[in-house]
N, C-alpha and C positions, 0 to 999 in steps of 0.2 A: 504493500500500500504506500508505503513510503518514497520509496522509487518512483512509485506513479505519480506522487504530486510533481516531481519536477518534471519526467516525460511527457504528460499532458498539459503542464503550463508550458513548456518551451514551443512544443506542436500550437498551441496555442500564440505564442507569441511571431510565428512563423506565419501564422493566418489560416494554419491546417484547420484549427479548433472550428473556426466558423462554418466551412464547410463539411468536417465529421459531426455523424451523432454523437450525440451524448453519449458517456459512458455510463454503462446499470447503475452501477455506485453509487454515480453524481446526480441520481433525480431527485434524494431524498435526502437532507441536508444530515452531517454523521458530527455529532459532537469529539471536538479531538480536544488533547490537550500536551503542549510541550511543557518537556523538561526543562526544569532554569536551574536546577543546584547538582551539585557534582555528588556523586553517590547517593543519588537517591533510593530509598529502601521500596522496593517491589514487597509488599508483605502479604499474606493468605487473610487477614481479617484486619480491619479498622479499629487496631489499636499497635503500640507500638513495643509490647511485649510481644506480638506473633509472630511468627516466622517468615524469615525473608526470602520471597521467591526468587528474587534478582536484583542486581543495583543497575539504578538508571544514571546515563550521564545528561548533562544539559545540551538540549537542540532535539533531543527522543521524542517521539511523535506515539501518543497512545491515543486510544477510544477511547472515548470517556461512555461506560454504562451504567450510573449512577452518582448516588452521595449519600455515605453514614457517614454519622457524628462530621469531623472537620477533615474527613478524608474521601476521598475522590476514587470510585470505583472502577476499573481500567480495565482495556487488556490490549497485550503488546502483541502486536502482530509479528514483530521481530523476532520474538522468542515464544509464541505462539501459549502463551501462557495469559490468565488473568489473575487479578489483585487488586490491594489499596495503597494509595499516597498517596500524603499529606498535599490536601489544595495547596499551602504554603509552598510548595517544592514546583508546581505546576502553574503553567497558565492555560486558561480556556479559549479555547476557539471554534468559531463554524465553520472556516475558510470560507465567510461569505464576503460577496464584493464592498458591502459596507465596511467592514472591518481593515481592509487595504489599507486607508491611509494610516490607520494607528499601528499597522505591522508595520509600514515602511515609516515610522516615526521611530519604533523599536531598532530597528535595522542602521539607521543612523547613528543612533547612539552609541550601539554595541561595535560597528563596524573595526574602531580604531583601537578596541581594549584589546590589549594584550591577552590572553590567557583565554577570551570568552569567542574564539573562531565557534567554536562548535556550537554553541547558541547561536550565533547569530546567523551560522546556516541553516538552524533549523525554522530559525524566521525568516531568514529569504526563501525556502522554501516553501514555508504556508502566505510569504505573501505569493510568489509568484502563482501558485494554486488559487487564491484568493482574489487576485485583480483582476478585471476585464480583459479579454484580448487589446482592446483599446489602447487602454492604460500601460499594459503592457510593452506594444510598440511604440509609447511616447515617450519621454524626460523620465518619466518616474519608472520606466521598464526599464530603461537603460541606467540608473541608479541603483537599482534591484539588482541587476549584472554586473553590474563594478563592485559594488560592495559584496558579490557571494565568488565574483574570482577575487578581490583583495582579499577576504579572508579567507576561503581555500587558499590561495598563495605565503599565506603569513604561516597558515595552521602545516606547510608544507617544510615551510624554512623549517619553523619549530621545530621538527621532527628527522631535519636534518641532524641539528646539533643537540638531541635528545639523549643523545649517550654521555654524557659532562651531566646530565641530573639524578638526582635519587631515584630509587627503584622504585618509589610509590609517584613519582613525579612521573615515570617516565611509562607506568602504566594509566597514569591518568591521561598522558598525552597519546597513547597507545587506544585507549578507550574515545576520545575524539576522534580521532582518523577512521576508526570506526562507523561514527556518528555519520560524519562527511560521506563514507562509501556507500554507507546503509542508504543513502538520497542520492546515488549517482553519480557522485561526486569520482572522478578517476586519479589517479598517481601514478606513477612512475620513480623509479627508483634505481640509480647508478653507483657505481663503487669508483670512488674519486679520492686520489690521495688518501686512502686504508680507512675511510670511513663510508656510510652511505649518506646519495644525495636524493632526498626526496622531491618530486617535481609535482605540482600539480598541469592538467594536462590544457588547461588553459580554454576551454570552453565556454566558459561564459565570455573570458576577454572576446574571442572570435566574435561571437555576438555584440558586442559592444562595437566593434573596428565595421561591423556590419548592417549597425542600424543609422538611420539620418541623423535623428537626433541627438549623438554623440557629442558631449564637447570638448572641444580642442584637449585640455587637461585629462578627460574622460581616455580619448584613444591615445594618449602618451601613455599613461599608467599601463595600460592593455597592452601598447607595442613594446614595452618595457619587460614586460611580463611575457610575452612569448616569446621573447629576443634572449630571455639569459641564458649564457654561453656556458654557464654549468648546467643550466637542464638538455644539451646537448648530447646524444647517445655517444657512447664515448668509441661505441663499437660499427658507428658507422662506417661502410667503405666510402673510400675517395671521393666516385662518384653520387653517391649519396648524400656526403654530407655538402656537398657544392650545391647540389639542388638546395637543398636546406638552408645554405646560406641564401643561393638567391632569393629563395622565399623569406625569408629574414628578413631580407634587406627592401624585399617590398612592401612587407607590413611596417618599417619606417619609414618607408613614404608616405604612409595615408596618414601622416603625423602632419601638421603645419606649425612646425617650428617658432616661427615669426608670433604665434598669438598665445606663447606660454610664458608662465610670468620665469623669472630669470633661471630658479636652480634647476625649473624641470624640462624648459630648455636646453641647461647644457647638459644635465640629464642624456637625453636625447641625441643631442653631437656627441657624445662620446661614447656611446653605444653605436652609431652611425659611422665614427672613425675606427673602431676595433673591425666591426663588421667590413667594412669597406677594402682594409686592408690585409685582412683573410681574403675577400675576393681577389684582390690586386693577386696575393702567393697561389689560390687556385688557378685564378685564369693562366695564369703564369706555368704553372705544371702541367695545363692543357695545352698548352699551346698556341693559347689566346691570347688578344691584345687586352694588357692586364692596364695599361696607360693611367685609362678613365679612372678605374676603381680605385690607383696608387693616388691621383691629386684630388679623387673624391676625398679620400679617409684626409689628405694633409688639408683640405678648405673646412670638413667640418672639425677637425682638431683646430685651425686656427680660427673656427667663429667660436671660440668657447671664450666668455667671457670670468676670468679669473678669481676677479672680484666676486660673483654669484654661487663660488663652490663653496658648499658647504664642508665639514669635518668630515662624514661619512663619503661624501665624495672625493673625495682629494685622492685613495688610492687606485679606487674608478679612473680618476685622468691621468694618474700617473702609468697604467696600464696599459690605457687608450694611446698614448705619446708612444710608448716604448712597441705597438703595437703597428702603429703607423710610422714610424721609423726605422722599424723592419724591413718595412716592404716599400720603403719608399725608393730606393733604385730602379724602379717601375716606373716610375714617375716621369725616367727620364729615353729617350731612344736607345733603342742597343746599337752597341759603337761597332761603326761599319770596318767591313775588312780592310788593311790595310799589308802593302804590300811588305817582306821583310825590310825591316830597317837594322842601322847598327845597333841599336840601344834595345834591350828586352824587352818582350811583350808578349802579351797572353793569346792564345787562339786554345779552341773549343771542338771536340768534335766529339758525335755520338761513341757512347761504350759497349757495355750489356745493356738490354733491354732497359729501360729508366734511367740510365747514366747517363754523365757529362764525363766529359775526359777535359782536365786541363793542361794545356800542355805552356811552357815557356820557351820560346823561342827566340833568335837572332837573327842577325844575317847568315852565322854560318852554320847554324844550327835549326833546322827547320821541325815542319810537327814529326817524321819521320826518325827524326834522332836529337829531340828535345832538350833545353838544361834542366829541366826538371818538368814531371808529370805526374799528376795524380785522379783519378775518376772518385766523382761523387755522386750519389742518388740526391743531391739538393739541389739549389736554383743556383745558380754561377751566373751575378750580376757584372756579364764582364766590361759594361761602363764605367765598371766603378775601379777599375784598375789604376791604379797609379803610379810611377818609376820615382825615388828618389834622383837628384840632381848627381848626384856620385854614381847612378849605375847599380850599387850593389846592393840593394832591395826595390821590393815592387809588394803594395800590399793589396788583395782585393777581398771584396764584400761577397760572403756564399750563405747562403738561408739556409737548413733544412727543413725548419718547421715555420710556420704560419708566424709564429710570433720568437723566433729566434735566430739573429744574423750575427754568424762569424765572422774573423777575420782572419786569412791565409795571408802570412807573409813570405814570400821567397826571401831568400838570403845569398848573398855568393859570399863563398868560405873560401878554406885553401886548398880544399880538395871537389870543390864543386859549387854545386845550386843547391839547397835546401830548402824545404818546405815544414814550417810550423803553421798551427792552428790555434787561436785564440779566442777559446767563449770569452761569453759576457759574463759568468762566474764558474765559479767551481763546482755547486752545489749539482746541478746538473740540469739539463732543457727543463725550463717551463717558460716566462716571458723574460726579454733580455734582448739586447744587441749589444756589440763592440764595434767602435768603425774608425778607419783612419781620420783622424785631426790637422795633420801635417807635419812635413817633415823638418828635421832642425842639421843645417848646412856640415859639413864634416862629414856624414853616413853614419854616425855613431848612435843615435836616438831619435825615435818616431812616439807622436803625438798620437794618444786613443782617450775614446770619452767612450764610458760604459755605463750602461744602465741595465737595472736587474731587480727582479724579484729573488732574494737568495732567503732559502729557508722562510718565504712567507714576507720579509722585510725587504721594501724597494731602498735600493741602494744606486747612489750617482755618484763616478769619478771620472777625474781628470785627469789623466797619467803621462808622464815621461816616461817611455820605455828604454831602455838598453839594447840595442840591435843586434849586439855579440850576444845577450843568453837571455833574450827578451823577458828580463826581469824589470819589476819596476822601481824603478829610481825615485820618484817624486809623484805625490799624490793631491789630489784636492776636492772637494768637493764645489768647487766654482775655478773656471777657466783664471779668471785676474787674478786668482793668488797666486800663478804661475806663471816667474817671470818666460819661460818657453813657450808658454799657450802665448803670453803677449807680444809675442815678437814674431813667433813662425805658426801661428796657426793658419791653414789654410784656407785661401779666400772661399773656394767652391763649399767647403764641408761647410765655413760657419752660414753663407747662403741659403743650405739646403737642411741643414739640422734641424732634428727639434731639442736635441739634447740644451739649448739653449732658451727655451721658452723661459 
């Protein structure tokens, strides 16, 4: 029965209702009543010595078949059992249309509490059972939808980070998820860094991004909320998850940016620059022109207005930055062939199936018997190659992952060409880049600015590196502390950087 209030009020709000009959049930109005207090006592007689047939949580949906003394005679459809609780524990309802607006005055209220998700789906529930089809596709259906996916979405986080509470906390929150399922409610559930992430699966939002009378704020929250890149299947293929992003990226279009007040605007750029720049590294692995996508994610990284970010946002942007900096060698044409010259330089050619082979070449040294060669399965941005003015380093920019860009530096030693590889930390890939800064006259040391999620903690440097055992000499966390940054940093990097914002 419970299920069916939300089945039949969405059919309803879809315009089905008008033209189906009625369902048996609904010709004869059924007194219900939900649950508002957390273990409520299911008991066999109206008194509170008797035996308890089950505990109720709040948002529980029973029939109401009477009333002794100050207790409410029921019975649970769910657990197919009858009983008494206490009216106090209960509220009464007809789920008739009159009643609507003081459901949706309830649903208000509770929307934003913490802790009371599962009440207040059980009130979006018997409003959406309760309101007119009318009503339904107007302002006050689309309120009804926002507020039963923001709190399925909150009751989901919850339940993310469930295992850090008590054992009676974490079956009370065990017993809501519940509540939510018993009404239709869906989830999803991913193993992400050794814990689980719980997702709700976003159905009301869709209705929301789908009705007219959405407003502006209304379908951010919604494109917010289908876009989070941890409710992404971790186990997606390739091609999969490309589709999925482009679909992402069009449900942030139906956003209009311009008419939200400042935080949930950049809110939205920055959700729009992480995404943008995942397309830039797919299209890129397809074989596509990634162009667009690279100077999309850097224009709405740079409409973010600084000032508007709130505390809770700041590692959002910092994300989004190191995200779009990634992939921003996309951004730029790939560097046309050019015929051998005296001084080193990179060419590229197919490996095993998904490689790149890099090769360094000369005049007298071509791709066939190279100064050094190495194949990789990542994106080799070879615009972004650069020579030191000495000859005897060249360092370039290689992605493997969507949000992680290396740096390969060649080396000439005494007994050849060498190749080292430098993340953006130690810790190991999650989000991050390293990139050449510029170089400092002599051949002795090269300029890198690093940015990184390490251990959970975003970390920014400025480094002098050592060319001989590419250790780092001098560090900073801003470029001007370092009289090297101020003297040889290079014109193009500081141009194109966001490590600068």
């Amino acid at each position: 029965m419970r299920k069916a209030l939300i089945a039949l009020a969405l059919a309803a709000a879809a315009g089905a209702a008008a033209s189906a009959p009625a369902p048996a049930a609904a010709t004869a109005p059924v007194a219900m009543a939900i649950v508002v207090a957390d273990q409520a006592a299911l008991r066999a007689a109206p008194r509170d010595s008797a035996q308890q047939q089950a505990q109720l949580w709040p948002g529980e949906l029973l029939e109401v078949r009477g009333e002794r003394l100050d207790y409410l005679q029921v019975y649970d459809h769910k657990r197919e059992r009858a009983g008494f609780v206490r009216a106090s524990q209960l509220r009464r309802t007809a789920l008739a249309a009159a009643e609507a607006p003081e459901l949706l005055s309830v649903i208000r209220f509770v929307r934003e509490t913490p802790g009371a998700e599962a009440l207040g789906l059980g009130f979006a529930a018997a409003y959406i059972q309760a309101a007119p089809a009318e009503a339904l596709r107007g302002t006050a259906g689309v309120e009804a939808f926002d507020a039963l996916g923001t709190m399925a979405d909150r009751l989901a986080h919850r339940a993310s980070f469930g295992a850090t509470l008590s054992k009676s906390a974490q079956a009370t929150l065990v017993a809501h998820l519940e509540v939510a399922t018993g009404y239709g409610i869906k989830f999803t559930s991913y193993e992400r860094e050794g814990r689980m992430q719980i997702c709700y699966d976003g159905e009301a939002f869709r209705r929301v991004l789908a009705m007219e009378g959405a407003s502006p704020e209304q379908r951010a929250r919604a494109a917010l909320a289908l876009t989070r890149p941890e409710c992404v299947d971790p186990n997606l293929r390739p091609l999969q998850r490309a589709q999925l992003d482009e679909w992402r990226a069009d449900v942030l279009e139906r956003v209009d940016a311009a008419l939200l007040p400042g935080y949930l605007r950049n809110r939205v750029q920055m959700r729009r620059a992480s995404l943008w720049s995942t397309l830039a590294y797919e299209r890129a692995r397809q074989g596509k022109p990634s162009d667009v996508a690279s100077r999309r994610a850097l224009a709405e990284l740079g409409g973010i207005a600084k000032t508007e970010l709130t505390d809770v946002d700041q590692a959002a942007y910092n994300d989004a930055a190191m995200r779009a900096n990634a992939s921003r060698w996309a951004a730029l044409p790939a560097a046309a062939a050019a015929p051998p010259a005296r001084w080193p330089a990179i060419v590229t050619a197919p490996g095993q199936p998904g490689e790149t082979c890099v090769m360094l070449v000369d005049a007298k040294n071509d791709a066939t018997r190279p100064l050094a060669r190495r194949c990789t399965y990542a994106l080799v941005w070879e615009q972004s190659a650069t020579l030191n003015r000495e000859g005897n380093a060249l360092a370039l920019a290689v992605q493997p992952l969507e949000a992680w860009r290396e740096l390969w530096v060649f080396r000439k030693r005494a007994n050849g060409w060498s190749l080292d590889v430098l993340p953006p930390a130690a810790s190991g890939p999650d989000v991050g880049y390293i990139e050449f800064a510029g170089w400092v006259p002599g051949g002795r040391q090269l300029l890198v600015a690093r940015e990184a999620r390490d251990d959970g903690r975003f970390k920014r440097d400025f480094q002098v590196v050592r060319l001989d055992s590419l250790t780092v000499e001098r560090r900073a966390s801003e470029p001007r502390q370092l009289l090297a940054f101020q003297r040889w940093q290079d014109p193009g990097w500081k141009r194109m950087t966001v490590s600068l914002r």
